[in-house]
N, C-alpha and C positions, 0 to 999 in steps of 0.2 A: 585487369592488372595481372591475373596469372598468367593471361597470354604474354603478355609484355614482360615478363619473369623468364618464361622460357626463352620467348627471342634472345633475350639480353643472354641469357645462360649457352646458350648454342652459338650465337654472333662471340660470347667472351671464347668459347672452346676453337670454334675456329680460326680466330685470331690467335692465338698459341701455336698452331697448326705449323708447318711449314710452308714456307711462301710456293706458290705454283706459277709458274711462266706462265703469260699471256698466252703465248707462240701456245703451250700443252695443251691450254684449253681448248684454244681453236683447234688442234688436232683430235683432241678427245672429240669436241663438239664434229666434226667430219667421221670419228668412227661411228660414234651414233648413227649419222645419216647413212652408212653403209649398213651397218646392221640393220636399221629398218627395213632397208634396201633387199637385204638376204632375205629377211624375214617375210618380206612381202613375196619374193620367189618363191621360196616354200611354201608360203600358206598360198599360193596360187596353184600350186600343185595339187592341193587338197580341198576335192572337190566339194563339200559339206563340211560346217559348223557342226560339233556334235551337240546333242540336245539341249541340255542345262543353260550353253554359252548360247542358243538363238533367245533363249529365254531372254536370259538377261539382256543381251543387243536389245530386243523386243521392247523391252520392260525400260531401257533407257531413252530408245530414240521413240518411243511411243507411248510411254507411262502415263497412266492418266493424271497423276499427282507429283506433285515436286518431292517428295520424299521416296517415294517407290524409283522415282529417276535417281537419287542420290544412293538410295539403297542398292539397286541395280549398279553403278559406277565402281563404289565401295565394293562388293563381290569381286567386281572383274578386274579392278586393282591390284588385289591379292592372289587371282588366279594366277598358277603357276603354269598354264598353257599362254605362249604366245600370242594367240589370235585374239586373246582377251586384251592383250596390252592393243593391240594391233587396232581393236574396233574404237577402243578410248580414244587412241592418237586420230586416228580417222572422224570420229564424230568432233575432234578439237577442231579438225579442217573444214567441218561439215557447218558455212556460214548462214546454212538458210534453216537449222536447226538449232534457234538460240538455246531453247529449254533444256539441250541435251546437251551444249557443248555450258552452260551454267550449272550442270548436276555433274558433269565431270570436277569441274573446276571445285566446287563447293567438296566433294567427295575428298582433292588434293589437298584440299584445305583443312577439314577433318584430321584427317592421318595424320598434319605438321601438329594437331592441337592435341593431336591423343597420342603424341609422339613415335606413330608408327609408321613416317614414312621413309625411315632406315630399312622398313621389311619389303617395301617397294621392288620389283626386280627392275633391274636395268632402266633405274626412275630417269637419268638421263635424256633416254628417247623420249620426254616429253618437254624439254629444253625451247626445239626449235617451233612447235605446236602454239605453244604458249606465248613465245616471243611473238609468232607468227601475229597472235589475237592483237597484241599491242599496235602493232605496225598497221592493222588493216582496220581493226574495229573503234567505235566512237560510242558504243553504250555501254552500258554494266559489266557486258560480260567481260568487255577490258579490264574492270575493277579489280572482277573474282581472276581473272588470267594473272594479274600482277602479283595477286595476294597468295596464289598458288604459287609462283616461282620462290616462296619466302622455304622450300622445301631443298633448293639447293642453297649451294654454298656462293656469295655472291662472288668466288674467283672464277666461278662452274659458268655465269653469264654476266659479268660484269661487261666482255668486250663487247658482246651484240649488244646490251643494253645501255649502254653509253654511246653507241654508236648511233642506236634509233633516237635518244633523246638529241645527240648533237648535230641530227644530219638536216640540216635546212633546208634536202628536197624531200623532206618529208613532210605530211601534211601536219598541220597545228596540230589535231588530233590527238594522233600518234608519238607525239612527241611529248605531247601532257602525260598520256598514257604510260610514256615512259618513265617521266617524270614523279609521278603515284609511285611506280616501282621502286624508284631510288629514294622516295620518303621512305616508303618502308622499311628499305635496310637502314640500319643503326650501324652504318659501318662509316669510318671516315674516308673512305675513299670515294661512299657514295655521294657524303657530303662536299666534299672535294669537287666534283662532279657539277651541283648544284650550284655552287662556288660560281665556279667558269661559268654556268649559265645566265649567270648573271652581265654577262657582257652580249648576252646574244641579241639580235636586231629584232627578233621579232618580241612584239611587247608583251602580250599574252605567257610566251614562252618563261621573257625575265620574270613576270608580275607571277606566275604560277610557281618559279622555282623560289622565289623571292619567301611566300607566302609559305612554302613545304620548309624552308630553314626556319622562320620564325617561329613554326607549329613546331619545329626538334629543340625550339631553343638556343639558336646559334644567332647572337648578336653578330650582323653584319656593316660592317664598315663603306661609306660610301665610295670611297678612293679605290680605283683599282689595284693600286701597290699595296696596298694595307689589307687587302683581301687577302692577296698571294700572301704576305706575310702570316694571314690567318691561318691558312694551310697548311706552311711550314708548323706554325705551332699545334694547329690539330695532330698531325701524322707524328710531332715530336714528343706531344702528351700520349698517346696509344691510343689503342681503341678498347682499353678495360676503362682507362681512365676518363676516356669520355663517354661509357656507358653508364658508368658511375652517376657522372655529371646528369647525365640525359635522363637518368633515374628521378634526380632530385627535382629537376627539372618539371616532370612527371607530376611527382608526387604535388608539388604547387599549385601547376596546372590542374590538379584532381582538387586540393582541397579547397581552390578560389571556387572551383566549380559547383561545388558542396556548396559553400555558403552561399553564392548565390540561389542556388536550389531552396536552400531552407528557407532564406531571406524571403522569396516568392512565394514560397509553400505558407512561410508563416502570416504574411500578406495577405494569402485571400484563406488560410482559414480566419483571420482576424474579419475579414469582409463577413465572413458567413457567421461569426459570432453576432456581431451586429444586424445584421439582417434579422438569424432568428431573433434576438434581444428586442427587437422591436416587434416581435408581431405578438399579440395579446389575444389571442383568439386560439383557445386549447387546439380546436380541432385543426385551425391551419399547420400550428406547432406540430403536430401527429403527423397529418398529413409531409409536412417537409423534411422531418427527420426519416419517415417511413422510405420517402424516395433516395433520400443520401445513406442511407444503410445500404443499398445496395449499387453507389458508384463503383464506377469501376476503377476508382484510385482510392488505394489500401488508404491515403493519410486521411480522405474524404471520410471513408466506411467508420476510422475508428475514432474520428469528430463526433460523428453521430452517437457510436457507440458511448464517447466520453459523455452527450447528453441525455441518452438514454439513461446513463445511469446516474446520474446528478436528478433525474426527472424520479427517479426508481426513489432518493433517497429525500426528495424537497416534501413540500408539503401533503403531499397526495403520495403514499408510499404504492400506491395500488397503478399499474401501469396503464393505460388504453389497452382496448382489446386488440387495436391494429398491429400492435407492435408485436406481440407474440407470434403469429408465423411467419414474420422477414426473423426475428432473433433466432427461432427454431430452426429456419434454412440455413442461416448466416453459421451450424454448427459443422458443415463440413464444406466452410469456404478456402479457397486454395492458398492462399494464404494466411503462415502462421499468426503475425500479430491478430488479426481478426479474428480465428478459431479462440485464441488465448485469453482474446478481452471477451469475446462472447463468455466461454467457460468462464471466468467470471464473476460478470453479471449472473447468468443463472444460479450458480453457486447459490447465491441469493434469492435467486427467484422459484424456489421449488415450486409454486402455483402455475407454471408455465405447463403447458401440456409435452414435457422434452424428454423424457424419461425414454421415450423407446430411440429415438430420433440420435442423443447420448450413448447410448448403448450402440449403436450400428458403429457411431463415427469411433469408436472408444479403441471397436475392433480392429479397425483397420490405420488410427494415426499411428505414425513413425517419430512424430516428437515429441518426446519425455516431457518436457513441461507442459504444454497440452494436452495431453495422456493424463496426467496427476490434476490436472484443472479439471477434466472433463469426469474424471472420474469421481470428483466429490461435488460437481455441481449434478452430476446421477445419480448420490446418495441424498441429494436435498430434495431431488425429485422424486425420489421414491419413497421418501418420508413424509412430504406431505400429500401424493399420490393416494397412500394407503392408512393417512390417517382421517379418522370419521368425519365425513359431512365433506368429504373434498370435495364430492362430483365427479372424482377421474376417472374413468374407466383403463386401466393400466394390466396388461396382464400379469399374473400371480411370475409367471417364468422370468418376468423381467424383474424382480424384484429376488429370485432364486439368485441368479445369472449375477446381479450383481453383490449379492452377498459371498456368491464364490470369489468374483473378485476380490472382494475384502478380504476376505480373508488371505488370497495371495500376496495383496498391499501388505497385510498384517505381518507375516511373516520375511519381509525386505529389509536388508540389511540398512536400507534409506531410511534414516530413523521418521523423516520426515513423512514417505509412503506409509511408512508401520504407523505413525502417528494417524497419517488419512483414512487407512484402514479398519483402526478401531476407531475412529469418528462414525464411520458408515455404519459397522456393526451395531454400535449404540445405539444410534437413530432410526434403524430398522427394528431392533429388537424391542424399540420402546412401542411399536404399534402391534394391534391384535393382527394375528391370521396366520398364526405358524405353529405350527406342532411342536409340543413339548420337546422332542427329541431335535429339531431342527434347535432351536432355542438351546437346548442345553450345550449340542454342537461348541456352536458358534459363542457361549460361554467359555467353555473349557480351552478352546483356542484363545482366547484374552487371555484365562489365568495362566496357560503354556507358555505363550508367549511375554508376559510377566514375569515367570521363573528363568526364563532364558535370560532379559536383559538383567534380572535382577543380582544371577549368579556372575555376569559378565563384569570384568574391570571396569571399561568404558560403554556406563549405559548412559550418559546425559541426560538430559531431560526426558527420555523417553518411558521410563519409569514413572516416573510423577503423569507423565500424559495417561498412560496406559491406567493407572492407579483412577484419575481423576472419570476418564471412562467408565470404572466401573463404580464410580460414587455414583453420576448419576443416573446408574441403573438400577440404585437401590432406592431412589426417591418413589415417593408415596403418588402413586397413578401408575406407575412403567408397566406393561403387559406380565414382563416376567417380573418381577418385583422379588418373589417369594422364592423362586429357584436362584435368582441374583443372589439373592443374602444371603441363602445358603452358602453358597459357592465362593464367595468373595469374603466372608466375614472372618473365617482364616487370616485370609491375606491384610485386611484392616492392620488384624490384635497383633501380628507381626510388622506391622510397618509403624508402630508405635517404636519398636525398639530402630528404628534407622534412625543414622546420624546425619543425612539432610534432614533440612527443616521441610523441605515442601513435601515430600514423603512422608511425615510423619504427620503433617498439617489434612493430605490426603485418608490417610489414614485414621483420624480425629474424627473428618467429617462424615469418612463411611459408617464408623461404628454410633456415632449420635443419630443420622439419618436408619439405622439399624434398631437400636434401640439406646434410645434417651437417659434411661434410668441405669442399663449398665453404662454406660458409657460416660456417668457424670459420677460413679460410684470408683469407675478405674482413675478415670481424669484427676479428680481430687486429690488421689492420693500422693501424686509422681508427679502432677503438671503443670502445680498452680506457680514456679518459677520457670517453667521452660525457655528456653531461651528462644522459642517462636514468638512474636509478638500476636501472630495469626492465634496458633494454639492458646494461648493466654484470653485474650477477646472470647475465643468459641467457649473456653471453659467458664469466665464470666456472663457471659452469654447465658448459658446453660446453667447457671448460680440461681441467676435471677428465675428460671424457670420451677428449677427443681430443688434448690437448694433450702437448707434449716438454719435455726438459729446457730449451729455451729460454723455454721459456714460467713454468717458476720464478721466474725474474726480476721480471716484472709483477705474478706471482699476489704474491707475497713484499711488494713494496710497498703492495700491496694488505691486507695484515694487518694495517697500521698505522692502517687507517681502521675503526673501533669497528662501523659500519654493515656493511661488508664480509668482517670480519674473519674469520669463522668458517667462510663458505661459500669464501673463497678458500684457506684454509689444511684443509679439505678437499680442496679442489680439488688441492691440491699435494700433498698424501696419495696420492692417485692417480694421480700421475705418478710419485709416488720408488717406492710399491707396481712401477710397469711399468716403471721404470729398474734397470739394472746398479746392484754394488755402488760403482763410482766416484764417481756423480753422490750417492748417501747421505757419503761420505768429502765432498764438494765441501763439502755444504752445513753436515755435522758441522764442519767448521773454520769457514763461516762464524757458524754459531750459537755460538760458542765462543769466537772472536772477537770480536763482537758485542753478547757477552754483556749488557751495558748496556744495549743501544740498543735491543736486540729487542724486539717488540711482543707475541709468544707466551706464554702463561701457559704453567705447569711440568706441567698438566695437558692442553693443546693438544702438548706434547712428546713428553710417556711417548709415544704411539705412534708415533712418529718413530724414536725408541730401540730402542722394541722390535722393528719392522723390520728395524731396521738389526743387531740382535742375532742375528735370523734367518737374514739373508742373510747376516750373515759366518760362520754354523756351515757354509757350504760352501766359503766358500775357507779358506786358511792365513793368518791373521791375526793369532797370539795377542794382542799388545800392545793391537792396536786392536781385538779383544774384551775384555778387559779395561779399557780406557778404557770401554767401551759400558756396559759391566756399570758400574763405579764410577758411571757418569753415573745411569744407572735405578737405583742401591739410592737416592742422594741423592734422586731425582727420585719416589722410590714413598716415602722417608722428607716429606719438605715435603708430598706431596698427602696426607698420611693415612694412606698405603698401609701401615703397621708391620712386618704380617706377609710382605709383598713386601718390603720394606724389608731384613727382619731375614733372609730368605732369601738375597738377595742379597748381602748383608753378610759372610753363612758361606760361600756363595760362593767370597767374593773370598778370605773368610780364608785358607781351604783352596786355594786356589789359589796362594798365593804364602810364598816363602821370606825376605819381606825383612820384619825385626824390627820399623822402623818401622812400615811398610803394616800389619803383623799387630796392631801396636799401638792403631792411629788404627782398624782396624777392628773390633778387642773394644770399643774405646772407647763405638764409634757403636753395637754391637752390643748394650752395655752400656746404655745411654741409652735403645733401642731397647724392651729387656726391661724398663724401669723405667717407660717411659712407660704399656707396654701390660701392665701389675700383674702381670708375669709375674718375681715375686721368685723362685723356683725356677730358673729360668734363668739370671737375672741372679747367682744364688749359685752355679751351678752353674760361668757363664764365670769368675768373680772365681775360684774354686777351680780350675779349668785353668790363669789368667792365673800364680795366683802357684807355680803347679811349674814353670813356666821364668821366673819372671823375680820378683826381691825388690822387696817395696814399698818405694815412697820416698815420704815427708811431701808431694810435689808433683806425685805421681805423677796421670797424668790419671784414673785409675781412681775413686782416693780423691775427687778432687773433683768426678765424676759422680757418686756414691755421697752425699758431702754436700750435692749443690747439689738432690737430692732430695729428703734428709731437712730440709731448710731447708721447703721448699715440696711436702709430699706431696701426692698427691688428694688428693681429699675419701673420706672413705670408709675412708683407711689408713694403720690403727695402726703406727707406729713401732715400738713395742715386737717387734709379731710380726716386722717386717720384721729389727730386729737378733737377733731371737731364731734366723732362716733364718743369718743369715750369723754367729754364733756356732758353728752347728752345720759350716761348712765344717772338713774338716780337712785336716789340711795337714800330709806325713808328716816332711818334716825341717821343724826349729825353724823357726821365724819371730819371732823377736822383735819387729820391725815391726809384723808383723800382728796378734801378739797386741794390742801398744800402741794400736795404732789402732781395733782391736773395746772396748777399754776408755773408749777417747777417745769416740770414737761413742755408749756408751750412757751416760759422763755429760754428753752434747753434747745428748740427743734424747730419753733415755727421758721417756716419757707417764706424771703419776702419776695422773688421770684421766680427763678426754677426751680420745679419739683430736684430734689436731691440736693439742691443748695444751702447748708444749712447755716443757721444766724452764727 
């Protein structure tokens, strides 16, 4: 496409140009031929080539390679001695010498694309050479002869070339050859040309010119008159305006051809998905991706690639051994997508043996985003290289070498590189085998570079990245750990006072990972509303660790916020857990108190209770055992808890002498055993309840018992259930209770389906 930019750009300038007679050209084209003519007299006069130019003659018409012939041409191109033009034009004549008269052509061709064949001298004298090729030759070298004239201007040979295309005692050949030529130009007069060929006798001739309009684009008319008419309006539209056209033309042509390409491409990788999809067998799977890592088509290589790392990431994170030295090679393949996706996958794979393999290609790539890829898939490899039990053998140099580089990453104005750079730093410094003073180094450049972004207007996120770096090199294991904390814990107790949140959040987490105890003594005092939700969590967080009974106060307000709620009322779990029984009594009256206002569900409580259950089985408490207890059977009865419930219920029973209490607790006990289909039970307390005590019509017994049989499960027959409590007996009389078993089953009984009632 940029050649076809220039064409079009040189075909538009010359068209501007002033028109040239026919008649001039042919004139000019006859001084050439004398000029050759002189020039041959003189250089016959002159008995030797001097040395350099036998060379190159040598080196063209005898090269052992097609490039040292083209290189050879090019020199003598631009030589400014005549004999050098003189051997080119003569090797164009020279037909039993195709490789020499195709490295001249190819050389012409060169200089129209690097635009320097304006520097040409007296480029004319190759005019009749080249036309010559067309008229005589029938293979390639025609091709390159046609595409070499694309150097003049088509007024320079339009007459001979139109002449060889229309002369019908020339052979078919020669006139296709011509024909090539006049595709090339983008000029309307060539098309023009083309046009009228279309009327010629021989069929090859029409069907070839026919075929060169269709490739420019030029819908032809099958009418003879309607062609000519065509022409009129080519030559009336211009030839800017139909370069224009022939552009867009172009551009269609290129992007139908695209989609067809992709279309195909996407075809048979879908082929190859399926194929590997079907094979089940690890080793074949290794085996076939191992071979298409190294196709020689980039979209093959980076299929594989795509499954290499889907394999890297599925069940088995651990790779085959086969595949690490084709990924290893694959790190300085000539192609960028493939170098890019490899960099990568290793990124991730620091267990690869690639660290020195990385470092070679790091030195010598020329593109930037491969460069940044390759350069932190070398800090993962030197990080697990040189952390213990690796197995690597990696030399200490490469592991110098790349911390230099980090540190140049670090200091880049790319916030992104500075970002990768202190990535690397970190990762390196967290493993043993480096001298104090090396470590501190490589320290002090983080907090340098730190002060740089931090003093700076526009630091973005680079700040917080840099910051977050040096958190975790104060974590509990890091090599340097203790010279870290040093160094950075400054930098913490100031980034508390920033007004971003993630800065400050940075800043939270280094001085807690520093020390805990200040850092929940500062936090406290300034941060328990911050407006980081982060910070807020970490100082709750840190409540529950370290905090006192003072600190219940804030966490407790804190359970009123739906977002908070959960982790602070843990948190406060953990203090009442480490406090005496008082501070449980404090809070028991407040929650009891409060009972309205409180934010705790009934299931956030139970453990609160039960706690508090615990710890007063060692002092002398009974009442407020008892309160604790009455509190958890309610509190295991509301969350579901039945069987805790109904445990605690008997509990209580059996615990106390007063008729009431005993009463309101068979009750619930009662209710407890109805809920949970345990009719045997519930027949069992009703038969205890009434040998101390006579039913009455209002008794609460009787109306647990009916508010039942009103609304049983699902699932349970009435009948059976009065058929349980029929069978109570009960040794002295009851008149009541007989009345009320009477009442009940003409209240309830079922005459067919369960839940049906009379």
């Amino acid at each position: 496409m940029k050649h076809l930019f220039l064409v079009i750009l040189l075909l538009v300038i010359g068209c501007r140009q002033n028109s040239v007679a026919q008649e001039e050209v042919s004139n000019e084209t006859l001084v050439a031929r004398e000029d050759v003519s002189a020039e041959a007299q003189k250089s016959g006069q002159e008995s030797d080539l001097d040395k350099q130019l036998k060379i190159n003659r040598d080196a063209l018409l005898k090269g052992s390679n097609e490039q040292m012939r083209i290189d050879a041409a090019n020199v003598m191109l631009f030589d400014d001695n005549p004999q050098a033009r003189k051997i080119l034009i003569e090797t164009l004549k020279q037909t039993e010498n195709d490789a020499a008269q195709a490295a001249v052509c190819k050389a012409l061709n060169q200089a129209r694309q690097n635009d320097r064949y304006k520097n040409i001298k007296r480029k004319e004298t190759f005019i009749n050479p080249l036309l010559d090729i067309l008229g005589t030759s029938e293979s390639q070298i025609a091709k390159l002869a046609a595409e070499a004239t694309l150097i003049f201007d088509y007024q320079q040979i339009s007459i001979p070339l139109e002449r060889l295309a229309s002369d019908t005692s020339l052979s078919a050949g020669a006139r296709l050859n011509a024909i090539y030529a006049l595709k090339l130009r983008h000029n309307i007069q060539a098309i023009s040309m083309l046009i009228n060929l279309l009327e010629d006798s021989d069929k090859k001739v029409k069907s070839t010119a026919q075929k060169a309009l269709t490739e420019l684009g030029v819908t032809i008319p099958e009418d003879q008159k309607q062609r000519q008419v065509l022409i009129e309006q080519l030559q009336n539209k211009g030839n800017e305006q139909f370069l224009q056209d022939l552009l867009i033309h172009q551009e269609v042509k290129v992007d139908k051809l695209r989609e067809e390409v992709a279309e195909w491409r996407s075809r048979y990788l879908s082929t190859l998905d399926k194929y590997y999809n079907s094979l089940t067998d690890d080793k074949v799977r290794v085996s076939f991706l191992a071979e298409h890592l190294t196709d020689s088509k980039v979209d093959i290589e980076l299929w594989a690639l795509e499954k290499v790392s889907q394999w890297r990431v599925g069940t088995s994170s651990k790779l085959p051994a086969e595949f690490s030295p084709v990924l290893v090679s694959l790190i300085s393949n000539p192609e960028k997508a493939v170098r890019l996706k490899v960099a990568q996958l290793l990124s991730l794979m620091g267990e690869l043996s690639s660290a020195e393999k990385l470092l070679q290609q790091l030195k010598i790539e020329q593109d930037d985003e491969v460069k940044q890829e390759l350069f932190v898939a070398l800090g993962a490899a030197c990080q697990y290289a040189f952390s213990p039990n690796s197995g690597k053998n990696v030399a200490p140099q490469i592991r110098k070498q790349t911390l230099e580089l980090a540190g140049e990453y670090l200091f880049e104005q790319d916030s992104v590189k500075a970002r990768n750079g202190a990535e690397v730093i970190k990762k390196l410094l967290k493993q043993d085998g480096l001298s104090k003073p090396e470590v501190s180094k490589y320290l002090d450049l983080i907090v340098k570079r730190y002060e740089q972004v931090a003093s700076a207007a526009e630091s973005g996120s680079l700040r917080t990245d840099l910051l977050n770096s040096m958190v975790e090199l104060c974590v509990q294991g890091v090599s340097c750990l203790d010279l870290a904390r040093e160094k950075f814990r400054p930098i913490f107790e100031e980034a508390l006072k920033d007004e971003s949140p993630l800065v400050r959040q940075a800043g939270v987490t280094g001085l807690i990972y520093i020390d805990k105890a200040g850092a929940f003594k500062t936090l406290r005092k300034d941060f328990v509303n911050d407006s980081s939700a982060v910070i807020r969590q970490k100082l709750i967080n840190l409540a529950g660790e370290m905090g006192i009974r003072e600190d219940l106060t804030w966490l407790s307000e804190k359970t009123k916020t739906e977002a908070e709620k959960k982790i602070a009322w843990q948190s406060m779990m953990s203090i009442f857990k480490r406090s005496d029984i008082s501070v449980l009594k404090e809070w028991m009256q407040k929650f009891n108190r409060n009972q309205e206002q409180i934010e705790l569900s009934n299931q956030q409580l139970l453990p609160f209770f039960e706690l508090m259950e615990q710890k007063l089985q060692t002092v002398e408490e009974p009442q407020m055992l008892k309160e604790v207890r009455e509190k958890l059977a309610f509190l295991y009865n509301e969350t579901g808890s039945l069987e805790r419930a109904a445990e605690y219920f008997g509990l209580l029973l059996q615990k106390t002498d007063n008729s009431k209490e005993k009463q309101r607790y068979m009750n619930e006990l009662l209710n407890l055993y109805l809920r949970g289909r345990k009719v045997k039970n519930a027949t069992d307390l009703v038969h205890n309840y009434l040998l101390e005590n006579v039913l009455e019509p209002n008794d609460v017994m009787v109306r647990s018992v009916e508010a039942y049989l009103n609304n049983p499960p699902e699932g349970i027959d009435p009948n059976e259930f009065l058929k349980e409590f029929s069978e109570v007996k009960i040794p002295d009389a009851r008149p009541k209770w007989q009345a009320q078993r009477r009442q009940w089953r003409q209240m309830f009984t079922v005459s067919n389906e369960p839940n049906a009632l009379k």
